[in-house]
N, C-alpha and C positions, 0 to 999 in steps of 0.2 A: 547691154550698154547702159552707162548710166552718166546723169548729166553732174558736170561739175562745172563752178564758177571760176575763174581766175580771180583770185583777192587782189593783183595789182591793179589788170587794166580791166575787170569784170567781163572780158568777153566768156561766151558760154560753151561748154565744151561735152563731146560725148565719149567715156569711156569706156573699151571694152574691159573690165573687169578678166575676165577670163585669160588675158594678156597683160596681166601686169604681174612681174614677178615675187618672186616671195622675199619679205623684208623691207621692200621699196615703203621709201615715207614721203617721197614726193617726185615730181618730175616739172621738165621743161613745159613753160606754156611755149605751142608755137608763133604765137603774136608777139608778145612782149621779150619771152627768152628769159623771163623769173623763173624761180622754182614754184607751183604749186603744192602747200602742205597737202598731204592726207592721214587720215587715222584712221585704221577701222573702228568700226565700234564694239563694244561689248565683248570682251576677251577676245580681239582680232574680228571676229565675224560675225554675222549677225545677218542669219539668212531667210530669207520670202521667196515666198513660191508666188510667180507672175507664168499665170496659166500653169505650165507642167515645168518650167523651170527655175531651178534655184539660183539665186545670185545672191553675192556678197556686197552688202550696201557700202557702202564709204562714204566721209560726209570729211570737209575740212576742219584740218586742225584747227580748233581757236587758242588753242595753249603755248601758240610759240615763245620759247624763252631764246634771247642770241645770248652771245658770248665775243667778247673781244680781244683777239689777237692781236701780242704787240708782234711786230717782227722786228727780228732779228736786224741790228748791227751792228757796226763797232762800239757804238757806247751800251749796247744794249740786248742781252739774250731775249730770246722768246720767250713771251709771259703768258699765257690763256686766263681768262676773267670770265667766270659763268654768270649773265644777270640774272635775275627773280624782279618780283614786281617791288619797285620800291626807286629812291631817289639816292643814284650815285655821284660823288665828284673825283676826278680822277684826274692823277697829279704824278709827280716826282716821289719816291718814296724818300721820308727825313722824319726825322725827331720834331719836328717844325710843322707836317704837314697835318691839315684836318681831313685828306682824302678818304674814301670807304676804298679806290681803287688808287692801290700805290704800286709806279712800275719802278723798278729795281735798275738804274739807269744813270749812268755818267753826264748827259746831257740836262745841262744849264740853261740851255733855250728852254727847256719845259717846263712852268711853274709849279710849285707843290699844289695849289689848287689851280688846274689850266682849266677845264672841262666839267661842262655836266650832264651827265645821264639821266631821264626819267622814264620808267618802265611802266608804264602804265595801261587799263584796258579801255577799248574804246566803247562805244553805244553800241554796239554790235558785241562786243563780248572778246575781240580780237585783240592779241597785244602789239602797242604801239610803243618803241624803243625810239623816244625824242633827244636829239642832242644840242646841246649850246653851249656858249663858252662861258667860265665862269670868270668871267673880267680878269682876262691872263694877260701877262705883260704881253705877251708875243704870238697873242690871238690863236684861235683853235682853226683850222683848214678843213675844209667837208668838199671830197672829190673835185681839189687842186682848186676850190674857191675860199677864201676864207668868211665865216660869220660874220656880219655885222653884230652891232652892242643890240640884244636883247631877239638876235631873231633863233630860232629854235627849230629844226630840220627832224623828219623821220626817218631812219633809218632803213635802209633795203639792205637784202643778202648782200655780200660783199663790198659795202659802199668803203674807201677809206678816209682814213681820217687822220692829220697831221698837227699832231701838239710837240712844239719846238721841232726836235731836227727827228722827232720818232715816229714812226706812222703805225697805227693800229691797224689793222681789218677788222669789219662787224660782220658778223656769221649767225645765221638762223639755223 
């Protein structure tokens, strides 16, 4: 067994190693119901003998990068957006727009600059994907609430997000 932290709600958790299958990068916390990242370490494994047995340490990922899904509808095919660390604004795709993230979209509700992403790591070394609106005509939405002018939300797996008539999903 080895103990692992939940990075949403920090409750502390024991796992058995030996029951986790091959490939898995993360799973269900049972309190909260986030995903828990994990990584091995050092070419997958990275093994210590405690008394006469071996185990595989695992330690969570600090390197999470998301990505943001538009979905699909009528004004709008499915776009996928990989982030990296760094400051995105995500808009309308145009000849007009300053966006880094342009979606390819008939929808007029959605300003060329609506939104803005900042990917960045926190004091702990963890990445934190902040969103806010970028002063759009027709306000940015974060999980069927919309932003006030200047407040800035963190992003969880699946949260969505609603600029003009399009809704994104954020994915870890």
């Amino acid at each position: 067994m080895i103990p692992v932290k939940c990075p949403h709600c920090k409750v502390g958790l024991k796992v058995d190693e030996q029951k986790i299958p091959k490939g898995i990068d993360s799973f269900k916390c049972p309190k909260c119901k986030y995903d828990v990242p994990l990584s091995f370490l050092e070419n997958k494994q990275e093994h210590r003998t405690v008394g006469e047995v071996n185990t595989v340490v695992l330690q969570l990922s600090k390197s999470e990068r998301g990505k943001l899904i538009v979905l699909p509808n009528k004004s709008t095919k499915e776009q996928i957006f990989h982030l990296q660390e760094g400051h995105y604004i995500v808009g309308r795709k145009s000849s007009a727009a300053n966006a880094d993230i342009c979606i390819e979209t008939e929808d007029k509700m959605m300003s060329r600059n609506h939104a803005q992403i900042e990917v960045k790591k926190d004091l702990q070394g963890s990445i934190l994907h902040c969103l806010s609106d970028y002063q759009s005509k027709n306000r940015t939405m974060y999980n069927g609430i919309f932003l006030e002018k200047g407040e800035e939300v963190v992003l969880q797996d699946n949260d969505e997000i609603k600029i003009g008539n399009t809704m994104l999903r954020f994915k870890i």
